[in-house]
N, C-alpha and C positions, 0 to 999 in steps of 0.2 A: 385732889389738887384743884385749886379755885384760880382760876386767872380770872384779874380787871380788867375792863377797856382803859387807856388813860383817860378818855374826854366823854362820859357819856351823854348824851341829850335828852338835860332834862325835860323838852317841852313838849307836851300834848296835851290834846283838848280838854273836854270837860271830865271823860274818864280813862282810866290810863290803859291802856295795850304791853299784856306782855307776850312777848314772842316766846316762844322755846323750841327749838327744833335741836336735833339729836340724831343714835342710832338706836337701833332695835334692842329694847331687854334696858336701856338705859335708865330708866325709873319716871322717863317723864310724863303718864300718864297721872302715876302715883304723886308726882312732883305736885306737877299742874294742879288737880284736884285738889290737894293739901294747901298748896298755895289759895287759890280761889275762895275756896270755905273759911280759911282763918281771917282774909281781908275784905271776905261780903264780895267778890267780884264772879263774873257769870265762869262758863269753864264753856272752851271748844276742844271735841278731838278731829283735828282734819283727818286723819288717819282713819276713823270711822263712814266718813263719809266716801274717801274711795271705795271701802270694804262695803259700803250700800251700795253703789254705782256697781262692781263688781257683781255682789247679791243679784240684782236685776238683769246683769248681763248673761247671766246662766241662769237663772231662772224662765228667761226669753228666748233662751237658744240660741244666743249669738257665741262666736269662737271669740275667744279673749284674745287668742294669737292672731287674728285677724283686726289688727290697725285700723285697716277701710272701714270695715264690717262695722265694730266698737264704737266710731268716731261718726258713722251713719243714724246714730242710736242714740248716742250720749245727752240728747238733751231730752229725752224724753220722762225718764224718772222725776218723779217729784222729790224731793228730800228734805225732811225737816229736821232740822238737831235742836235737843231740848238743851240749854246750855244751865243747868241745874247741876252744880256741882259735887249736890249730896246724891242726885240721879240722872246722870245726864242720860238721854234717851234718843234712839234715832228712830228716822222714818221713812218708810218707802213704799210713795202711794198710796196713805196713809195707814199701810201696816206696820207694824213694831216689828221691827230686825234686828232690833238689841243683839238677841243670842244664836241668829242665823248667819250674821254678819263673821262671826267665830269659828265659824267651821271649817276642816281644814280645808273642803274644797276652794272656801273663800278663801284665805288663807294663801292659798297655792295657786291663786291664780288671779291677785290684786297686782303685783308685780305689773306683767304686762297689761293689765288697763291702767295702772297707773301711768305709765309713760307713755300715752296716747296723748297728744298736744293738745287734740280735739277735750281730752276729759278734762283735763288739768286745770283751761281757759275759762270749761264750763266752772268747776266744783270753785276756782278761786272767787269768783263773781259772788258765788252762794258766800265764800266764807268774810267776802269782803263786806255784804252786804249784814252779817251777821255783828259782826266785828262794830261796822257802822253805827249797827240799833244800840249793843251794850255799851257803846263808847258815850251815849247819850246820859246813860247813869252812870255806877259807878267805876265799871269796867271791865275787863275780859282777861284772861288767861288763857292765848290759842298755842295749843301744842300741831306740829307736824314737820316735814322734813323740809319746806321753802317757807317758813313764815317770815324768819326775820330778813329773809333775800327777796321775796316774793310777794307774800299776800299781804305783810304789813311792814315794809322797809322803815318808816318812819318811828316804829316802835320806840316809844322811848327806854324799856327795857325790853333785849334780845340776852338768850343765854340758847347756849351749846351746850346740849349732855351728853357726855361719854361716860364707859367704862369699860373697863377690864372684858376682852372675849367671854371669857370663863364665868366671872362672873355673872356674866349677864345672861348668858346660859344656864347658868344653875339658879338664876332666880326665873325666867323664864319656864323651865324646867318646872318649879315649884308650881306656876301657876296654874302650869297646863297639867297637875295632879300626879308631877313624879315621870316628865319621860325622860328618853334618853337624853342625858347634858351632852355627851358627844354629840350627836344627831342636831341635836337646838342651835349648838355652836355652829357647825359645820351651815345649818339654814341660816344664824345670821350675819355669818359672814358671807354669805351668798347675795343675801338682800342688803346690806352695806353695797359691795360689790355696785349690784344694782342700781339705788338710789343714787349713790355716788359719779353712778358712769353715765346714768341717761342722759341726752342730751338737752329737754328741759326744762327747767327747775332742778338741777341737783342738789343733793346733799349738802351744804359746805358750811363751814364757820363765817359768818356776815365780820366785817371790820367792824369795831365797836361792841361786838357782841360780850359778853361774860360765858368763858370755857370753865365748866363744870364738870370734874371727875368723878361720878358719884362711888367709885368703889367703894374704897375706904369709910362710907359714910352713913350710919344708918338714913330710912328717910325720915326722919322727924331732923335730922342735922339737915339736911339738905333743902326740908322747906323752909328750917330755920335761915339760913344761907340765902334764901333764894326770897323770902318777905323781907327780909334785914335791906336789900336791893331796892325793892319796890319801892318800900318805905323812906330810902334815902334820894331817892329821887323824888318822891310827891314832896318828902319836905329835904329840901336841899339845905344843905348848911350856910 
């Protein structure tokens, strides 16, 4: 199911910002990326970059359950994101964490760095500055859970992806080479939970935004869906 906003704004700079923020297993890494490549525009995962700032924080020996701790620390990583949509790449100090960043320790212990105020203020500063550079060309595709409330409110397209629990577990499931889809479900409904309750930057649907269900829909429909957008807003009728 596709919900429109009635009024969206079509105005922005010289290149366009699309927001996407969502839950977990919802397809919007796959989305974003698909969107990005078909219309030439850069890709961010904000979501990668907590899982760097997280990487570094147990790599250094800090307790992630420790707030103070976390928040004493936070500015110190360096972090670079490659915003190459056929490879996007992260970095931290300038080591490649692409595939460490995945692991379940990270994994299981992004959560509480994420909800650190202290990291949040840092990592959005990064993404806004990011956001900035590709805005100067042709433009960017930022996926994470406050874009279109947070890092770039003015977006001229914001979409919300959801789906089906189940689903999203069994495609989650799939990626992670076959585990348990019960077990998946039960963790993303823990991290919804999560996202949704901290106090801030939550989770939420922005007014204006486009509500995207992706169940139902393979994702070649759903970047269909979601450049058909883009597209009608840079050229407006």
């Amino acid at each position: 199911m596709i919900t429109k906003p009635t009024d969206p704004d079509p105005t922005h700079g010289t290149g366009i910002v699309v927001a996407v923020d969502g839950t977990s297993g919802s397809g919007k890494s796959s989305t974003c990326r698909g969107v990005a490549s078909r219309l030439g525009l850069r890709y961010l995962d904000t979501g990668a970059m907590y899982r760097a700032m997280t990487w570094w924080m147990l790599e250094h020996g800090v307790d992630v359950h420790d707030a103070e701790a976390v928040a004493a620390r936070c500015a110190e990583p360096v972090i670079d994101s490659g915003t190459d949509p056929s490879g996007p790449t992260i970095h931290v100090d300038g080591y490649d964490v692409g595939v460490a960043i995945r692991t379940e320790q990270v994994t299981g212990s992004v959560s509480p760095v994420s909800t650190v105020p202290a990291v949040r203020t840092r990592l959005v500063e990064l993404q806004r500055a990011e956001i900035a550079t590709a805005a100067e060309g042709r433009g960017i595709v930022v996926e994470g859970r406050d874009i279109g409330s947070v890092v770039a409110p003015d977006a001229p397209v914001k979409l919300y992806l959801t789906a089906d629990p189940a689903a999203r577990a069994a495609r989650r499931a799939a990626e992670e080479g076959g585990s348990d889809v019960a077990a998946v479900e039960k963790s993303l409904r823990g991290r919804d939970e999560i996202d949704s309750g901290r106090a801030v930057s939550p989770l939420t649907m922005v007014e204006g935004a486009v509500h995207l269900d992706t169940t139902a829909y393979t994702l070649e429909e759903v970047v269909d869906l979601v450049v058909g957008l883009v597209e009608a807003v840079e050229t407006p009728a």
